[in-house]
Predicted model as a PDB file, atoms N, CA, C, CB and O in Angstrom, pLDDT in the B-factor column:
MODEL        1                                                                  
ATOM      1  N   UNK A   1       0.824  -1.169   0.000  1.00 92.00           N  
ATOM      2  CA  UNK A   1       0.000   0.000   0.000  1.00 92.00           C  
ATOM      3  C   UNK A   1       0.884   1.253   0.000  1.00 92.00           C  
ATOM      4  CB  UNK A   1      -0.946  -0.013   1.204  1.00 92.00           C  
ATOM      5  O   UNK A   1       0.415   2.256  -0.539  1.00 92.00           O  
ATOM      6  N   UNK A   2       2.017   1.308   0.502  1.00 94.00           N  
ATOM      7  CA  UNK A   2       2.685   1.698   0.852  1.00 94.00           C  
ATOM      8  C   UNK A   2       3.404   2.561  -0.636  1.00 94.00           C  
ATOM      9  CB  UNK A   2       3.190   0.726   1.684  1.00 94.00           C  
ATOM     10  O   UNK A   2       3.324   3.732  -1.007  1.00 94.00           O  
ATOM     11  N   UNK A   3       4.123   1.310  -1.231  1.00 93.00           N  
ATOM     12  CA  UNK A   3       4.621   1.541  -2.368  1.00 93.00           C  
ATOM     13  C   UNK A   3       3.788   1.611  -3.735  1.00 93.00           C  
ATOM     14  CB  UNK A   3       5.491   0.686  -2.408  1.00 93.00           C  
ATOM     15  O   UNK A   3       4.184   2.051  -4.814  1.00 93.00           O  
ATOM     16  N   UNK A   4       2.734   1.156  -3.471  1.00 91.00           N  
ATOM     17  CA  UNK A   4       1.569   1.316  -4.626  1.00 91.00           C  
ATOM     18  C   UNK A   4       0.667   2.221  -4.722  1.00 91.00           C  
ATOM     19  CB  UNK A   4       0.795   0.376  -4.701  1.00 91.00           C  
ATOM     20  O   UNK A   4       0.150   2.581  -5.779  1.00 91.00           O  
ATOM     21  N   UNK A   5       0.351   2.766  -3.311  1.00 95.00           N  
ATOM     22  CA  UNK A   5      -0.310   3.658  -3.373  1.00 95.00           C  
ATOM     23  C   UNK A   5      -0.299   5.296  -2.593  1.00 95.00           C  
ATOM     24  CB  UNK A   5      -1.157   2.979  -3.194  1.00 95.00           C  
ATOM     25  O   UNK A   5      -0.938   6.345  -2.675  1.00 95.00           O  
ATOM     26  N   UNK A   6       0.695   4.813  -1.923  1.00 95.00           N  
ATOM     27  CA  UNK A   6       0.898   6.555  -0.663  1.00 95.00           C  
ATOM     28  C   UNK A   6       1.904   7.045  -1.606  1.00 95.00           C  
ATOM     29  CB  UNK A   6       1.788   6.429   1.525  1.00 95.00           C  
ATOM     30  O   UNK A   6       1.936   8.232  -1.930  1.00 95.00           O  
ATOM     31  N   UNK A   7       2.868   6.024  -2.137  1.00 95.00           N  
ATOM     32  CA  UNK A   7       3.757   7.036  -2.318  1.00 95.00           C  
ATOM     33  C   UNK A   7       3.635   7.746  -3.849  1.00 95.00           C  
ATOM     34  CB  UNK A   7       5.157   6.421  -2.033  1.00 95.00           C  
ATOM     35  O   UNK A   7       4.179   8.849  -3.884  1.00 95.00           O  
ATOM     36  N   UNK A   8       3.051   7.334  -5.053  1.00 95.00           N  
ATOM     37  CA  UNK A   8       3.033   7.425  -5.947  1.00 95.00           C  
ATOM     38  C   UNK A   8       1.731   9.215  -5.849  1.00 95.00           C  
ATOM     39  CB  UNK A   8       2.790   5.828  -6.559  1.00 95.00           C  
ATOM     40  O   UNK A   8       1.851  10.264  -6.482  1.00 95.00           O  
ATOM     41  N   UNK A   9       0.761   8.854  -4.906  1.00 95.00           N  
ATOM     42  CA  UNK A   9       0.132   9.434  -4.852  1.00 95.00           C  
ATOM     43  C   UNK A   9       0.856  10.982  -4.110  1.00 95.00           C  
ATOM     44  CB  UNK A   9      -0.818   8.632  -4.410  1.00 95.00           C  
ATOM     45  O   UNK A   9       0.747  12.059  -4.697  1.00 95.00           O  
ATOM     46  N   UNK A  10       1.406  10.878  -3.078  1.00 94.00           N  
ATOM     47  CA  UNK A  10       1.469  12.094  -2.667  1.00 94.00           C  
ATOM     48  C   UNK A  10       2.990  12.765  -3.655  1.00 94.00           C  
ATOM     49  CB  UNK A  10       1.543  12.021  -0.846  1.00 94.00           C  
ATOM     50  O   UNK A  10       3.509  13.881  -3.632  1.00 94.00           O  
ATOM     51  N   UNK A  11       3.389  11.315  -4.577  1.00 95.00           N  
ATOM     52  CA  UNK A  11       4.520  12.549  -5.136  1.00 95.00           C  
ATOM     53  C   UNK A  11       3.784  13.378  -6.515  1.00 95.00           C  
ATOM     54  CB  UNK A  11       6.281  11.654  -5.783  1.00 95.00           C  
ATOM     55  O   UNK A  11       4.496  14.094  -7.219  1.00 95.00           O  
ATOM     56  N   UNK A  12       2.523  13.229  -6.770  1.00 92.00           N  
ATOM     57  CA  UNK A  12       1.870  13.737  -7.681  1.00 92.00           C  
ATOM     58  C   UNK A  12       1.573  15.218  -7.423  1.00 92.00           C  
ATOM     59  CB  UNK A  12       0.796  12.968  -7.861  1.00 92.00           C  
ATOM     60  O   UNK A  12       1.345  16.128  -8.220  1.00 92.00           O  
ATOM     61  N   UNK A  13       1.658  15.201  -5.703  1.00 89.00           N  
ATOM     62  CA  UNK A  13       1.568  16.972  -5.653  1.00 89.00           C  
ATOM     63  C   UNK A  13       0.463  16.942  -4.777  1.00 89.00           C  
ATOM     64  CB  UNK A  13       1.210  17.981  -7.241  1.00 89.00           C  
ATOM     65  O   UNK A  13      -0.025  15.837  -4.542  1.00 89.00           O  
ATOM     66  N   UNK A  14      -0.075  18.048  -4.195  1.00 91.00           N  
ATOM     67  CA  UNK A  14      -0.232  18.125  -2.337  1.00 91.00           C  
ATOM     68  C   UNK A  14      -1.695  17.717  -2.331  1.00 91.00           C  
ATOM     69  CB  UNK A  14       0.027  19.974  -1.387  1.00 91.00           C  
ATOM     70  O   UNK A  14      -2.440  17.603  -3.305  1.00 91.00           O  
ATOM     71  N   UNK A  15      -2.029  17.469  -0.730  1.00 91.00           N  
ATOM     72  CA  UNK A  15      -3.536  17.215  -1.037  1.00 91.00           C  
ATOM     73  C   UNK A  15      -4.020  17.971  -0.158  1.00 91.00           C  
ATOM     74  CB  UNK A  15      -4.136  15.804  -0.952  1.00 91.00           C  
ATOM     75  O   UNK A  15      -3.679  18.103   1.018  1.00 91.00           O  
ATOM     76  N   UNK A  16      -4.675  18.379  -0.628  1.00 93.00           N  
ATOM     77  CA  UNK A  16      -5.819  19.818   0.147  1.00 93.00           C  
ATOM     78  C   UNK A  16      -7.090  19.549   1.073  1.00 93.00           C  
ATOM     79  CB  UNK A  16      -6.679  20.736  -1.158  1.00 93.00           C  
ATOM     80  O   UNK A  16      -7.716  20.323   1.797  1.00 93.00           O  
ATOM     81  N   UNK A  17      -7.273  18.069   0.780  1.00 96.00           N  
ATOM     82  CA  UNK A  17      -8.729  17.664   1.373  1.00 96.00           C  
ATOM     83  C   UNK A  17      -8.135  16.021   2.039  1.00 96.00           C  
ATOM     84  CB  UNK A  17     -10.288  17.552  -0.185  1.00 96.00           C  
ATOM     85  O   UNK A  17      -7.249  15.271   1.630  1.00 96.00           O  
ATOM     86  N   UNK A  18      -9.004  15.928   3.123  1.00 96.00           N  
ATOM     87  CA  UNK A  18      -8.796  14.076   3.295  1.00 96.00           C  
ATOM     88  C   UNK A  18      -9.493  13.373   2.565  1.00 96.00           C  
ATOM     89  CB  UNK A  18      -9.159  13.384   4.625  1.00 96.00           C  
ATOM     90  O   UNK A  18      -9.284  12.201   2.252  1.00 96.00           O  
ATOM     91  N   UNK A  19     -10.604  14.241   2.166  1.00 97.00           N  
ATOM     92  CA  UNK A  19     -11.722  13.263   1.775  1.00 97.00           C  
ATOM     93  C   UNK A  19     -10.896  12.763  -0.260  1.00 97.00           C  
ATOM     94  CB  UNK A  19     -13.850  14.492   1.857  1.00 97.00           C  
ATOM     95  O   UNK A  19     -10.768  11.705  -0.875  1.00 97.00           O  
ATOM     96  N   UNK A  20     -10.589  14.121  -0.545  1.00 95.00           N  
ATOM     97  CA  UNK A  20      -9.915  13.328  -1.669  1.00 95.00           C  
ATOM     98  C   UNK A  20      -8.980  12.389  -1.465  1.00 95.00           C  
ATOM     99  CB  UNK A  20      -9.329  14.078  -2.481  1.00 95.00           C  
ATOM    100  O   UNK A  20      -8.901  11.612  -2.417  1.00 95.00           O  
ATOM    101  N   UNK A  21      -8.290  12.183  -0.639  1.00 96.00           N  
ATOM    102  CA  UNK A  21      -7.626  11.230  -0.457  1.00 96.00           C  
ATOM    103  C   UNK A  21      -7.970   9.675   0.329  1.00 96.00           C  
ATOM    104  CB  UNK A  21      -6.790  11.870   0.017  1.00 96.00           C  
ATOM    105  O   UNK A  21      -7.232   8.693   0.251  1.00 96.00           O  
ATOM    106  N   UNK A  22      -8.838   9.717   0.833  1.00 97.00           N  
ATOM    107  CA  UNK A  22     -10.052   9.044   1.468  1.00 97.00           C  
ATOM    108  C   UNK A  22     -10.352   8.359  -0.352  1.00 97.00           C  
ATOM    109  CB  UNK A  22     -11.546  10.432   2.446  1.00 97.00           C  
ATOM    110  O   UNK A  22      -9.914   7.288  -0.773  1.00 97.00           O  
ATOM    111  N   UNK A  23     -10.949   9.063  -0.899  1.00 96.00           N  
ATOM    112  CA  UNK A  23     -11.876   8.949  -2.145  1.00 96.00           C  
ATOM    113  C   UNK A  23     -10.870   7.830  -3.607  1.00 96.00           C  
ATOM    114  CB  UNK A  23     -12.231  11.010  -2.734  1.00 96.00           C  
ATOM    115  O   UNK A  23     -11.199   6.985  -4.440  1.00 96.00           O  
ATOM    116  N   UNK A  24      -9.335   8.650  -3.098  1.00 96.00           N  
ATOM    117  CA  UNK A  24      -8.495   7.891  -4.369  1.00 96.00           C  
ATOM    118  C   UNK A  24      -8.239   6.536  -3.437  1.00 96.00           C  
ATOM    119  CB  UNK A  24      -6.740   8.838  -5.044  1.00 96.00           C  
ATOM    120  O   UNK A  24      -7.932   5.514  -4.052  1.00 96.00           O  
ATOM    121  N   UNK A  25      -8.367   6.460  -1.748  1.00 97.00           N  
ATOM    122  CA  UNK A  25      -7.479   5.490  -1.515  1.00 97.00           C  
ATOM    123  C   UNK A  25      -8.488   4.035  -1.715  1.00 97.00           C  
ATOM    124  CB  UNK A  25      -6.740   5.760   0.049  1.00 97.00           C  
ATOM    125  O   UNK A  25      -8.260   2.866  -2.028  1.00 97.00           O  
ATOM    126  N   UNK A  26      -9.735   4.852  -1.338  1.00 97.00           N  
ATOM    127  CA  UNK A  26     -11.222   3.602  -1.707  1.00 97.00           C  
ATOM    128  C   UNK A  26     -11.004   2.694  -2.823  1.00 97.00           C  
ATOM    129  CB  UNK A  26     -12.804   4.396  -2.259  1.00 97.00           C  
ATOM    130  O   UNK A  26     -11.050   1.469  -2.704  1.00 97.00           O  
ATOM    131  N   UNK A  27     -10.705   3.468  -4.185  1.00 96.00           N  
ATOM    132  CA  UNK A  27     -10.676   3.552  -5.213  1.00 96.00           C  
ATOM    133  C   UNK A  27      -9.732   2.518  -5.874  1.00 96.00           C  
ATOM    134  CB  UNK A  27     -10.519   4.713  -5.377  1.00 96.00           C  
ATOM    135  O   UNK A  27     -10.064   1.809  -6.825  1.00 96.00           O  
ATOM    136  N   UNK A  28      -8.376   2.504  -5.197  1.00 95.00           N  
ATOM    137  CA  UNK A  28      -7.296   1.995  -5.207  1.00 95.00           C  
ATOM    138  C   UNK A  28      -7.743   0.636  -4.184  1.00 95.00           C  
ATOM    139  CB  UNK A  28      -6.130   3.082  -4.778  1.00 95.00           C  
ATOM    140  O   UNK A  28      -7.658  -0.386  -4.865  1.00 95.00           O  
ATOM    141  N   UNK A  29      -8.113   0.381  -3.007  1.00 94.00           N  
ATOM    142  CA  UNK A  29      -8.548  -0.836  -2.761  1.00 94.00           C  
ATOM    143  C   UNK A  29      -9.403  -1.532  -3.142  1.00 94.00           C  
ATOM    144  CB  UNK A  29      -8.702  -0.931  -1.985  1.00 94.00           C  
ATOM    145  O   UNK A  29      -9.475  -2.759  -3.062  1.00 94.00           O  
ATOM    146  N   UNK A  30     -10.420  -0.497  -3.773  1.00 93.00           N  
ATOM    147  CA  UNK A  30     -11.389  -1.979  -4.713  1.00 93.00           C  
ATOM    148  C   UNK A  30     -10.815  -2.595  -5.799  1.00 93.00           C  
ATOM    149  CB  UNK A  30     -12.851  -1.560  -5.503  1.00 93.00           C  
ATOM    150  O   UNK A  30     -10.799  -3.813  -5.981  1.00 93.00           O  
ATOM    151  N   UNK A  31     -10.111  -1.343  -6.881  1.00 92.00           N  
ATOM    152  CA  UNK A  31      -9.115  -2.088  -7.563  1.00 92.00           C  
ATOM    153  C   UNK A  31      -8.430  -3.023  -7.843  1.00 92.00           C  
ATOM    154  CB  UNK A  31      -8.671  -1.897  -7.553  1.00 92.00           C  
ATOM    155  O   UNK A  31      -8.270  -3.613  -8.912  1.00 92.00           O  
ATOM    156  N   UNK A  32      -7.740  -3.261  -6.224  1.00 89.00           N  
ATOM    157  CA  UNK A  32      -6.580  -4.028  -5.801  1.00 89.00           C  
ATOM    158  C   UNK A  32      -6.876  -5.457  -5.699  1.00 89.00           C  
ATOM    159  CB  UNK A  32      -6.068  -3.549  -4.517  1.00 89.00           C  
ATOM    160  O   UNK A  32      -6.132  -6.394  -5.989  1.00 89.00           O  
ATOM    161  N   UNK A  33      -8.449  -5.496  -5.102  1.00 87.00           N  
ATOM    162  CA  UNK A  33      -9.029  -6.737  -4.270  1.00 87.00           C  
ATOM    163  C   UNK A  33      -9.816  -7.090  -5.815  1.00 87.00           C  
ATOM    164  CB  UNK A  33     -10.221  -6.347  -2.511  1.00 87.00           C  
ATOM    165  O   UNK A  33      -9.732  -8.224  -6.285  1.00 87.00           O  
ATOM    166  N   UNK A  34     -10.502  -6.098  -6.456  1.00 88.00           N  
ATOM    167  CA  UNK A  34     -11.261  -6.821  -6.894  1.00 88.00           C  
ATOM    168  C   UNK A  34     -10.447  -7.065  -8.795  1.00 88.00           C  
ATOM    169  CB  UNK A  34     -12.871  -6.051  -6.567  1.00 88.00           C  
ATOM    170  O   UNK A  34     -10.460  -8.092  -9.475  1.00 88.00           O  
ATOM    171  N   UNK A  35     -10.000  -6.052  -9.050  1.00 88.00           N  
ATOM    172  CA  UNK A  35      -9.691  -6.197 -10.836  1.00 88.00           C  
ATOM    173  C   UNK A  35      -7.750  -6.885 -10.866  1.00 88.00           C  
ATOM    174  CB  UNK A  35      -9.852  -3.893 -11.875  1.00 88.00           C  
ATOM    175  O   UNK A  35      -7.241  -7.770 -11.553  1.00 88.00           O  
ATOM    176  N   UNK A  36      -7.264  -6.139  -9.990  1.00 85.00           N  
ATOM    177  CA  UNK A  36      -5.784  -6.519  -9.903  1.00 85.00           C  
ATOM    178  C   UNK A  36      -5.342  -8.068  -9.965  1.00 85.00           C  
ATOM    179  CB  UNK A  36      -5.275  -5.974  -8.582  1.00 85.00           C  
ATOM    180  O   UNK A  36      -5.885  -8.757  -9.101  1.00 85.00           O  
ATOM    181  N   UNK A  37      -4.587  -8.642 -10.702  1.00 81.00           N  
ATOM    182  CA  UNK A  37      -4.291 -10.566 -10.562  1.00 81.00           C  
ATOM    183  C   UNK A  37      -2.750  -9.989  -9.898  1.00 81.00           C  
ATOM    184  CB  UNK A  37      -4.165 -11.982 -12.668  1.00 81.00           C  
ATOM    185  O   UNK A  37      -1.980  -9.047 -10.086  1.00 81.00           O  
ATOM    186  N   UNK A  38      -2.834 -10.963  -9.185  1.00 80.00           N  
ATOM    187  CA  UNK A  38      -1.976 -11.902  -8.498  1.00 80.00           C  
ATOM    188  C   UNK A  38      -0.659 -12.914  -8.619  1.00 80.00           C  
ATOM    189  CB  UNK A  38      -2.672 -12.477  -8.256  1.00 80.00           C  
ATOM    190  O   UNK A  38      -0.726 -14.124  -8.406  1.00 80.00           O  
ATOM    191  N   UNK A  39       0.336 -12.328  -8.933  1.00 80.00           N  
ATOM    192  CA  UNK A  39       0.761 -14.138  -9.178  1.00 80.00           C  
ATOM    193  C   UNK A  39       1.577 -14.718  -8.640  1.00 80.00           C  
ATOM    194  CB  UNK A  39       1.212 -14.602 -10.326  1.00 80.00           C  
ATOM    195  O   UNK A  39       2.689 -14.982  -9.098  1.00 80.00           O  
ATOM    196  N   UNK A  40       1.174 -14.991  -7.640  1.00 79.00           N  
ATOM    197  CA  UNK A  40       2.445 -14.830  -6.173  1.00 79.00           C  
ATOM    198  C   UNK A  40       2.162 -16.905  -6.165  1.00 79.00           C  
ATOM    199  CB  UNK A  40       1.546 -13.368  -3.835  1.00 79.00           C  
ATOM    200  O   UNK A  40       1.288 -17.289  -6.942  1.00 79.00           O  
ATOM    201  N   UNK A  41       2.630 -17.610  -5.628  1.00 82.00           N  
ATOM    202  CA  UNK A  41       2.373 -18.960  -5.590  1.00 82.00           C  
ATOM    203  C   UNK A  41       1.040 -19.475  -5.285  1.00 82.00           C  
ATOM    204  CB  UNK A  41       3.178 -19.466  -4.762  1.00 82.00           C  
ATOM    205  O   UNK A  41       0.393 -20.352  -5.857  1.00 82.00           O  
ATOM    206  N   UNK A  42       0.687 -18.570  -4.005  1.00 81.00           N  
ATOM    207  CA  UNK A  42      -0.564 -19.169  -3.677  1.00 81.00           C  
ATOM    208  C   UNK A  42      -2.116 -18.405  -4.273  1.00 81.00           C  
ATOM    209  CB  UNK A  42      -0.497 -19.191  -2.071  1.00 81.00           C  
ATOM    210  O   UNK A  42      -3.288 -18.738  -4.103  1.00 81.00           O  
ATOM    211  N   UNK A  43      -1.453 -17.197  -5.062  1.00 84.00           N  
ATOM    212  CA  UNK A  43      -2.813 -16.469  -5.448  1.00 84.00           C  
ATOM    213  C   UNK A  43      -3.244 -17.568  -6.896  1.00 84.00           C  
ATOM    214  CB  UNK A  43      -2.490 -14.411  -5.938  1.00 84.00           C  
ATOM    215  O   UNK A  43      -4.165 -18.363  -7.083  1.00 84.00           O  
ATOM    216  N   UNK A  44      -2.069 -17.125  -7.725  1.00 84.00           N  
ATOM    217  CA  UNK A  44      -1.994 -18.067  -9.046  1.00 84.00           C  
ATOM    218  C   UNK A  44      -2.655 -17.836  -9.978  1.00 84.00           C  
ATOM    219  CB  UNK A  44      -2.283 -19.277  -8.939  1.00 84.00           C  
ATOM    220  O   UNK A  44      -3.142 -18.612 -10.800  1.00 84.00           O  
ATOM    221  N   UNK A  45      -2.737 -16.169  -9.859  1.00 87.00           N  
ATOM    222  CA  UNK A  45      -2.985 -15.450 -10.975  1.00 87.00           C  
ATOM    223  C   UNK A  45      -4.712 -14.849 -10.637  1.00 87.00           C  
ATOM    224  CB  UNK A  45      -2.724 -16.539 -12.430  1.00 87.00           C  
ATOM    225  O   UNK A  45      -5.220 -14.265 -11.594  1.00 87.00           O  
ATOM    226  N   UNK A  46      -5.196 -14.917  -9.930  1.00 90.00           N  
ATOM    227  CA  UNK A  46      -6.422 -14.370  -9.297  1.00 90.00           C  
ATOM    228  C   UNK A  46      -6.483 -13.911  -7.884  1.00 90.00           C  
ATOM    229  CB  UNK A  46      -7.367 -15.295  -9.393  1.00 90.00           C  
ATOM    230  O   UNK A  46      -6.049 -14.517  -6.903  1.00 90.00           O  
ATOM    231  N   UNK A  47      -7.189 -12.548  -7.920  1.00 89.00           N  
ATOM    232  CA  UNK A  47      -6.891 -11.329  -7.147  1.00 89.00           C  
ATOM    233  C   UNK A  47      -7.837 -11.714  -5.682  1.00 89.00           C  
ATOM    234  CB  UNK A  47      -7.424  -9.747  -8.106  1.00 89.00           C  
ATOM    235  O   UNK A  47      -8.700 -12.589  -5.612  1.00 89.00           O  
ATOM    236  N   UNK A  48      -7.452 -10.916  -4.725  1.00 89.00           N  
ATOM    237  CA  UNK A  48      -7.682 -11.517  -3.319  1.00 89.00           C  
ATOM    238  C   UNK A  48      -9.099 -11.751  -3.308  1.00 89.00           C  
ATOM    239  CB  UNK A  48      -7.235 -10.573  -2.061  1.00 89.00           C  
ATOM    240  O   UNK A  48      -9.439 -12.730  -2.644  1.00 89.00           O  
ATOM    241  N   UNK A  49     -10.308 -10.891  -4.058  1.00 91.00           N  
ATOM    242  CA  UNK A  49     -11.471 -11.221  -3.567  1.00 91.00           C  
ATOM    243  C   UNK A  49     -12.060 -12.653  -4.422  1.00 91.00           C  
ATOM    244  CB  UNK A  49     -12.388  -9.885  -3.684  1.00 91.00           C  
ATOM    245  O   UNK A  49     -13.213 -13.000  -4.164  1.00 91.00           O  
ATOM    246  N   UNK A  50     -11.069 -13.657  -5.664  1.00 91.00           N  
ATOM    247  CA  UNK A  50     -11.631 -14.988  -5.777  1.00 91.00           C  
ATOM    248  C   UNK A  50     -11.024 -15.645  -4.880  1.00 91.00           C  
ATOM    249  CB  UNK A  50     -11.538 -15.643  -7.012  1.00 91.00           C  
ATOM    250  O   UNK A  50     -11.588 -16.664  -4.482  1.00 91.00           O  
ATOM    251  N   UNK A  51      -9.859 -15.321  -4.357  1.00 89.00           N  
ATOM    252  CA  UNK A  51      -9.483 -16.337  -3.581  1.00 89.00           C  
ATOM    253  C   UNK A  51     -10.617 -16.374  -1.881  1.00 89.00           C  
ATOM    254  CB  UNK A  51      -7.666 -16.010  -3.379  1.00 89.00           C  
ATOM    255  O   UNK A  51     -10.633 -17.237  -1.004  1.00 89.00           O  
ATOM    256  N   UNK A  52     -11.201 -15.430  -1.959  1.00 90.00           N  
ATOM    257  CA  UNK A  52     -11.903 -15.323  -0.815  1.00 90.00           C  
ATOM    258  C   UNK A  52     -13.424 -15.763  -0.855  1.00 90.00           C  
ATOM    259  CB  UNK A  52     -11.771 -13.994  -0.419  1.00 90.00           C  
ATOM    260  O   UNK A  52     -14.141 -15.987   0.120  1.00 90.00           O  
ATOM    261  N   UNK A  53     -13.739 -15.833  -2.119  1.00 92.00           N  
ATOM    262  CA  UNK A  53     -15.204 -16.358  -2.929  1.00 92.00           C  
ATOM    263  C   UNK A  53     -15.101 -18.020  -2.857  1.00 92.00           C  
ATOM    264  CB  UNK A  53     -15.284 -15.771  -4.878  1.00 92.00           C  
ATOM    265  O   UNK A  53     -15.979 -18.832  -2.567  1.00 92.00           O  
ATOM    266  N   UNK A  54     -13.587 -18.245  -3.259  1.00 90.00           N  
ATOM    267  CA  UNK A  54     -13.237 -19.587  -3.639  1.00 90.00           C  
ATOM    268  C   UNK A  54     -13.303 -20.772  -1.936  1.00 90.00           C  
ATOM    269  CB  UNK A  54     -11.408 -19.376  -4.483  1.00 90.00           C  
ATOM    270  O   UNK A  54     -13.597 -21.919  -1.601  1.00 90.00           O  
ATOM    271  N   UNK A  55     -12.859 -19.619  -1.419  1.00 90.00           N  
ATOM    272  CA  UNK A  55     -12.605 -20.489   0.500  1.00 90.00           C  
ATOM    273  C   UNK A  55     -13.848 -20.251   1.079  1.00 90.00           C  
ATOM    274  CB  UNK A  55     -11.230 -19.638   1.872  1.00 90.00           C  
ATOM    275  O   UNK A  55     -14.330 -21.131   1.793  1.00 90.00           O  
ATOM    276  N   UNK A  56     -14.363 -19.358   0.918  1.00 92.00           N  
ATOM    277  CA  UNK A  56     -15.910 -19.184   1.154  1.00 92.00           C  
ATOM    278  C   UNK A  56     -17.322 -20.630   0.990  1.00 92.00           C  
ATOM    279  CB  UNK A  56     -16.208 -17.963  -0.070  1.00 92.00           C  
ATOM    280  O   UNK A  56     -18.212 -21.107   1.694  1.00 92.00           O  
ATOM    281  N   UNK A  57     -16.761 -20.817  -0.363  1.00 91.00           N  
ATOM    282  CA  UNK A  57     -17.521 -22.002  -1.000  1.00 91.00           C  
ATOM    283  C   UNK A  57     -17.410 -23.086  -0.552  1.00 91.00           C  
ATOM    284  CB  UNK A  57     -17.301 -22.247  -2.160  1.00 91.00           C  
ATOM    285  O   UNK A  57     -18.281 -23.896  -0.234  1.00 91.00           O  
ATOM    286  N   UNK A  58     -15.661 -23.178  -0.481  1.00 90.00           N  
ATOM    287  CA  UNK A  58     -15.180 -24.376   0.073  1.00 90.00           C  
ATOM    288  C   UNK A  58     -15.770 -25.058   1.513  1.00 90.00           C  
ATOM    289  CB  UNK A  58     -13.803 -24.094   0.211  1.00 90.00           C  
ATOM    290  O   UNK A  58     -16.126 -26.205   1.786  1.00 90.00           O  
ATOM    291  N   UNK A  59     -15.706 -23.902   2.241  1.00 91.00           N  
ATOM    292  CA  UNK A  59     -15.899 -23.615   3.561  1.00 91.00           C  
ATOM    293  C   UNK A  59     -17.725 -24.026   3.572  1.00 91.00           C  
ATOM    294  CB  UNK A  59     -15.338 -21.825   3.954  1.00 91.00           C  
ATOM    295  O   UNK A  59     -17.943 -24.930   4.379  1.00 91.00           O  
ATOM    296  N   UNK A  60     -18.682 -23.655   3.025  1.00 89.00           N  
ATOM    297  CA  UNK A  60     -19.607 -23.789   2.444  1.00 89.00           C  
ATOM    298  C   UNK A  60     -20.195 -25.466   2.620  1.00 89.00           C  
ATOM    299  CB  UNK A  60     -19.232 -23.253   1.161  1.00 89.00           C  
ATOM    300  O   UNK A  60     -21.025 -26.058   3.310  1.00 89.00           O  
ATOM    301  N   UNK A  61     -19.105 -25.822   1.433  1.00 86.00           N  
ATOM    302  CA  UNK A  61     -19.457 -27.254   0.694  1.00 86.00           C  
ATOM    303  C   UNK A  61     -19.162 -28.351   2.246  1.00 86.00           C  
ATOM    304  CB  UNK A  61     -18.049 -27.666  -1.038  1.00 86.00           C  
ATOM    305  O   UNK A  61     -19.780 -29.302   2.726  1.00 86.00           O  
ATOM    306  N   UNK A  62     -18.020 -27.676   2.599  1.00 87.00           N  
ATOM    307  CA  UNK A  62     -17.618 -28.606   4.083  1.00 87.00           C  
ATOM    308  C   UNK A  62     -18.657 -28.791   5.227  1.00 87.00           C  
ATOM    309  CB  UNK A  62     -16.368 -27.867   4.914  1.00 87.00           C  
ATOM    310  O   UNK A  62     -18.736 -29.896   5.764  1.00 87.00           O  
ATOM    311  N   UNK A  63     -19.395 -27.848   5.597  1.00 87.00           N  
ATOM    312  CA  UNK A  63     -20.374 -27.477   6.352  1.00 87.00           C  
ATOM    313  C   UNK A  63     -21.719 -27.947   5.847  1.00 87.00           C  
ATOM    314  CB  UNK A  63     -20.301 -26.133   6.496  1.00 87.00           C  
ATOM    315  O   UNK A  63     -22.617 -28.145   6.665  1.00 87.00           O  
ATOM    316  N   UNK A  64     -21.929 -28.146   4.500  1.00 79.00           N  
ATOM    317  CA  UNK A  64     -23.125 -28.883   4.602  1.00 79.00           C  
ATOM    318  C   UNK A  64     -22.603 -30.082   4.355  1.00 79.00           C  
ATOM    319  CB  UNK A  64     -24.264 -28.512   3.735  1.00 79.00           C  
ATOM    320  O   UNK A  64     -23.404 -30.279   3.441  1.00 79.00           O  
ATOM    321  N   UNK A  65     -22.021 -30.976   4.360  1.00 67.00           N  
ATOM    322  CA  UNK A  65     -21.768 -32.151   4.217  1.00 67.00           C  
ATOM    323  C   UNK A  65     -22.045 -32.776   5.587  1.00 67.00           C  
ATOM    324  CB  UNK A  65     -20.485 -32.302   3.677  1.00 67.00           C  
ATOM    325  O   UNK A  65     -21.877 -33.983   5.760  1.00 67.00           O  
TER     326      UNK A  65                                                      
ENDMDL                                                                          
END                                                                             
């Protein structure tokens, strides 16, 4: 978050309001979770909110069994 998003953002030049910054940082986490892939070993190319749909189900299928 850090490197993806504070810093890129505040070297763009000052911010006058929280709420704009509030507004880009929203913006930047739905992004992240929902359109952004992954491809770290265990994501495997899909972004945190399938992997959380995917354990959800799982979790799901276990429980009614």
């Amino acid at each position: 978050m850090l490197q993806e998003f504070y810093r890129p953002f505040f070297h763009r030049g000052r911010v006058d309001r929280i709420a704009d910054l509030d507004a880009a940082l929203q913006t930047w986490v739905t992004d992240y979770n929902t359109r952004r892939r992954n491809h770290g070993d265990y994501m495997r190319g899909r972004n945190p909110r399938q992997v959380l749909d995917a354990i959800t189900a799982r979790n799901a299928l276990c429980q009614a069994a």
